[in-house]
ROSE-4610 file (N, C-alpha, C; in Angstrom, 1 decimal, always signed):
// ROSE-4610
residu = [X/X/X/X/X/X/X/X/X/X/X/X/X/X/X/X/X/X/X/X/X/X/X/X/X/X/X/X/X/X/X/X/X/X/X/X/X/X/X/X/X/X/X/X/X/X/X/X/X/X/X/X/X/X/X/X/X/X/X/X/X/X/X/X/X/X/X/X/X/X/X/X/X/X/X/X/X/X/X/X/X/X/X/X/X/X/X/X/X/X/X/X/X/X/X/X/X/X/X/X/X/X/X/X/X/X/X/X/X/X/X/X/X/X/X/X/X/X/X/X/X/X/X/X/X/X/X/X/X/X/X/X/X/X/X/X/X/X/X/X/X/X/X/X/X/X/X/X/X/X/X/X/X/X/X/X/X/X/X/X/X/X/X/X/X/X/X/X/X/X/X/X/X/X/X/X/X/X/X/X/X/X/X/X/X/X/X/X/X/X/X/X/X/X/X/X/X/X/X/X/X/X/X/X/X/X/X/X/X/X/X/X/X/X/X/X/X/X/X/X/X/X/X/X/X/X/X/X/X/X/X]
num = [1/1/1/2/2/2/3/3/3/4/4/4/5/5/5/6/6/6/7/7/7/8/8/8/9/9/9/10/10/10/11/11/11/12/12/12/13/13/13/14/14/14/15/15/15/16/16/16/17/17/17/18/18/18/19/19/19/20/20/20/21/21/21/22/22/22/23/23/23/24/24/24/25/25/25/26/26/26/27/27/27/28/28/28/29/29/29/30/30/30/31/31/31/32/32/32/33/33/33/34/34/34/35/35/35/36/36/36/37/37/37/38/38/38/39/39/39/40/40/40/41/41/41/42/42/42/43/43/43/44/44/44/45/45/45/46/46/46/47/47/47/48/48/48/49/49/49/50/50/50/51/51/51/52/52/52/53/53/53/54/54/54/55/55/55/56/56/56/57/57/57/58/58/58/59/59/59/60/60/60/61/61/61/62/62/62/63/63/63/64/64/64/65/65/65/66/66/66/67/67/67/68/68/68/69/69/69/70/70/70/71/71/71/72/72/72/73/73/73/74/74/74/75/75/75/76/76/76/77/77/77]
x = [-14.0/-14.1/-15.1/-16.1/-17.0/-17.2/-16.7/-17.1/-18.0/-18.5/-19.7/-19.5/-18.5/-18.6/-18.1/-17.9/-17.5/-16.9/-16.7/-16.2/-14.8/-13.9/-12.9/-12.4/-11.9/-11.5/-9.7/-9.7/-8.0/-7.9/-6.6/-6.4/-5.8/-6.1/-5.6/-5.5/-4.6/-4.3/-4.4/-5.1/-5.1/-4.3/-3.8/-2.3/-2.6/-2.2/-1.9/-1.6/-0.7/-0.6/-1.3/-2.5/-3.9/-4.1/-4.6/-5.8/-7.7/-8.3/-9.8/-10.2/-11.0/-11.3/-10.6/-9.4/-9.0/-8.2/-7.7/-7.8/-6.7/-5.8/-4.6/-4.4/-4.7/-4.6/-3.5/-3.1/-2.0/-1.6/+0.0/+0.4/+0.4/-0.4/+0.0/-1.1/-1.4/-2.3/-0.9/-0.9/+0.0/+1.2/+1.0/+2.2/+2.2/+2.9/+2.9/+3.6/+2.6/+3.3/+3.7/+4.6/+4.4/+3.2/+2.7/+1.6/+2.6/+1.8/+2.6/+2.2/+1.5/+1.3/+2.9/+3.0/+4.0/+3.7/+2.6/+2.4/+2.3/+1.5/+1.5/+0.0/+0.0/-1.2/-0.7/-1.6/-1.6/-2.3/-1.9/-2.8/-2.3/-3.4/-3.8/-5.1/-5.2/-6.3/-6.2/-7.2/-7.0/-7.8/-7.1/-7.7/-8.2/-7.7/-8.5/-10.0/-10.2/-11.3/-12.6/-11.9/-12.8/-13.0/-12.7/-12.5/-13.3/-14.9/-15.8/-15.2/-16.0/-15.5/-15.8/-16.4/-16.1/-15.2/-14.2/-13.6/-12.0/-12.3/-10.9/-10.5/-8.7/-9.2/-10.0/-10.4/-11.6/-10.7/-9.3/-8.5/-7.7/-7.0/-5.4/-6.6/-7.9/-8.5/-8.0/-6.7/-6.4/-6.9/-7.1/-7.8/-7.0/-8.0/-7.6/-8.0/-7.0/-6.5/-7.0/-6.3/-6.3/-7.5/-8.6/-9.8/-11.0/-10.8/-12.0/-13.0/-14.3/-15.3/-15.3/-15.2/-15.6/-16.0/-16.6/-17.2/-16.2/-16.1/-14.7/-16.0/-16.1/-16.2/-15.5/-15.9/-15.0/-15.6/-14.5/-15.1/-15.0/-16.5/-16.9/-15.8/-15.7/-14.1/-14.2]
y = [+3.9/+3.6/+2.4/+2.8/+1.3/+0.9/-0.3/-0.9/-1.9/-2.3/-3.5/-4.3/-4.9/-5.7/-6.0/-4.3/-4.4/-2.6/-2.3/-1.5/-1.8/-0.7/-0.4/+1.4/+1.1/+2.4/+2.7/+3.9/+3.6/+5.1/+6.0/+7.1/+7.5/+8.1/+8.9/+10.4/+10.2/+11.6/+12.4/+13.5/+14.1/+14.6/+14.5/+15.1/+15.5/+16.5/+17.5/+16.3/+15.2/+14.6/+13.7/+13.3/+12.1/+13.1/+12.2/+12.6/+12.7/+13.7/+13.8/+12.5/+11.8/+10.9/+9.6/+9.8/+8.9/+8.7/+7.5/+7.6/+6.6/+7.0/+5.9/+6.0/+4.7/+3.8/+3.5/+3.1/+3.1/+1.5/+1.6/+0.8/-0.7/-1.5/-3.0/-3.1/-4.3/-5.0/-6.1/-5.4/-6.8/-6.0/-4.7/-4.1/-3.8/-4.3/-4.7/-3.7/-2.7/-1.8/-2.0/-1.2/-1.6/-1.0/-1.3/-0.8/-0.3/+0.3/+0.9/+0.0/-0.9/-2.2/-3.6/-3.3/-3.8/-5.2/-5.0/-5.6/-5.1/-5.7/-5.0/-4.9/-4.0/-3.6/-3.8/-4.6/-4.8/-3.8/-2.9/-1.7/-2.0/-1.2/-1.2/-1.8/-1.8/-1.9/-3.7/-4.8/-5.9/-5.6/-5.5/-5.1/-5.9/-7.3/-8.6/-9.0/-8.1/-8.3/-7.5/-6.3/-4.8/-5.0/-6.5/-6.4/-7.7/-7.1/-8.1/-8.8/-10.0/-11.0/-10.8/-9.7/-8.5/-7.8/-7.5/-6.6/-7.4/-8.9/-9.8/-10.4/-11.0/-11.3/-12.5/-13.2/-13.8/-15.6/-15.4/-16.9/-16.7/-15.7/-15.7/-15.4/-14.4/-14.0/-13.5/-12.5/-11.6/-10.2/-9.5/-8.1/-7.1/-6.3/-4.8/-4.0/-3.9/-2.9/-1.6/-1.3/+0.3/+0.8/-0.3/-0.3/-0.5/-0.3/-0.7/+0.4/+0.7/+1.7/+1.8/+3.1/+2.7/+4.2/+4.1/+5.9/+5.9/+7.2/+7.8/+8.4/+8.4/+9.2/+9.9/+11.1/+11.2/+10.4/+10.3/+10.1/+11.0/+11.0/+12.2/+12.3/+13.6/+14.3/+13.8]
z = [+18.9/+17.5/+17.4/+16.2/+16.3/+14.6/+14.6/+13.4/+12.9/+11.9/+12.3/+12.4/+13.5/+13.9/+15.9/+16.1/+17.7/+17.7/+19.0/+19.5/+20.3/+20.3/+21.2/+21.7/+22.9/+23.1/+22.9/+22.4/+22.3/+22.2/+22.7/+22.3/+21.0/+20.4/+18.9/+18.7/+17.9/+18.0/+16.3/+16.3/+15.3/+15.2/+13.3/+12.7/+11.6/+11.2/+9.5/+8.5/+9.2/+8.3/+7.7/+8.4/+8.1/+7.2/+5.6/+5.0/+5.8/+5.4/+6.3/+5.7/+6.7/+7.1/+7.3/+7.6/+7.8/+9.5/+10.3/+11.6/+11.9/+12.3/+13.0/+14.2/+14.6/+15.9/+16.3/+17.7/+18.4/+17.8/+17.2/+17.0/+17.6/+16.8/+18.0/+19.0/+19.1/+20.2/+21.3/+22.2/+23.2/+23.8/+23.5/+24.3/+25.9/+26.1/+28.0/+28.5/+29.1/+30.1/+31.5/+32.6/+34.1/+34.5/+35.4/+36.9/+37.4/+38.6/+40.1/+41.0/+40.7/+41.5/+41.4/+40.3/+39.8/+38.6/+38.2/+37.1/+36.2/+34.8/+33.4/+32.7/+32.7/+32.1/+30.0/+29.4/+28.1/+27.4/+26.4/+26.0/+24.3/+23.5/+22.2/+21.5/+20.6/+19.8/+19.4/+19.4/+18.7/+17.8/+16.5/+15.4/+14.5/+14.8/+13.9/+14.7/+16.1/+16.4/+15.9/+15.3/+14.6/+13.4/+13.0/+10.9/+10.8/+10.4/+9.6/+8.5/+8.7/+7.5/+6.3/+5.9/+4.3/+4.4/+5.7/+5.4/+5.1/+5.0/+5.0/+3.1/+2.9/+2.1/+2.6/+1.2/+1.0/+1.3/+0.3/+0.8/+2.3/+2.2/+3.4/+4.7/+4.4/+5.5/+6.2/+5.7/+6.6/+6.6/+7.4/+7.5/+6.8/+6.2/+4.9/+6.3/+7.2/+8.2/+7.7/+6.6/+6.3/+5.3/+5.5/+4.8/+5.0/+6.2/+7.4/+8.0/+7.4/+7.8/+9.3/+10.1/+11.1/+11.7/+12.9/+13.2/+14.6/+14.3/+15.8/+16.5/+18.1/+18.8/+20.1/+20.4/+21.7/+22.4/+23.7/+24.8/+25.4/+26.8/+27.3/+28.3/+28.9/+29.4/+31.1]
């Protein structure tokens, strides 16, 4: 997913239930999985990093999440 202001990679999954064009991302930035090493791998989207400073309000400056242009592509297999 790339927005104008950065890229990330994240898996998504298409559903009947999205309206077309629209794209939902894996809940949450900071969820701490195990390794088989025995540590934690952190997975998800930081989405305050993907949200241009037009895409905030303008006082609180917090990010319009569900309002955010951005282009999906696959990744190659």
């Amino acid at each position: 997913m790339t927005t104008s202001r950065g890229t990330a990679q994240a898996l998504v999954e298409i559903d009947d239930r999205l309206q077309p064009g629209h794209a939902a991302l894996p809940n949450g930035f900071g969820l701490d999985l195990p390794t088989e090493d025995g540590g934690t791998e952190r997975t998800g989207v930081a989405l305050n990093t993907l949200t241009d400073r037009a895409w905030r309000d303008p006082i609180a400056g917090t990010p319009w999440h569900k309002h955010v242009p951005a282009r999906i592509e696959p990744l190659p297999a």
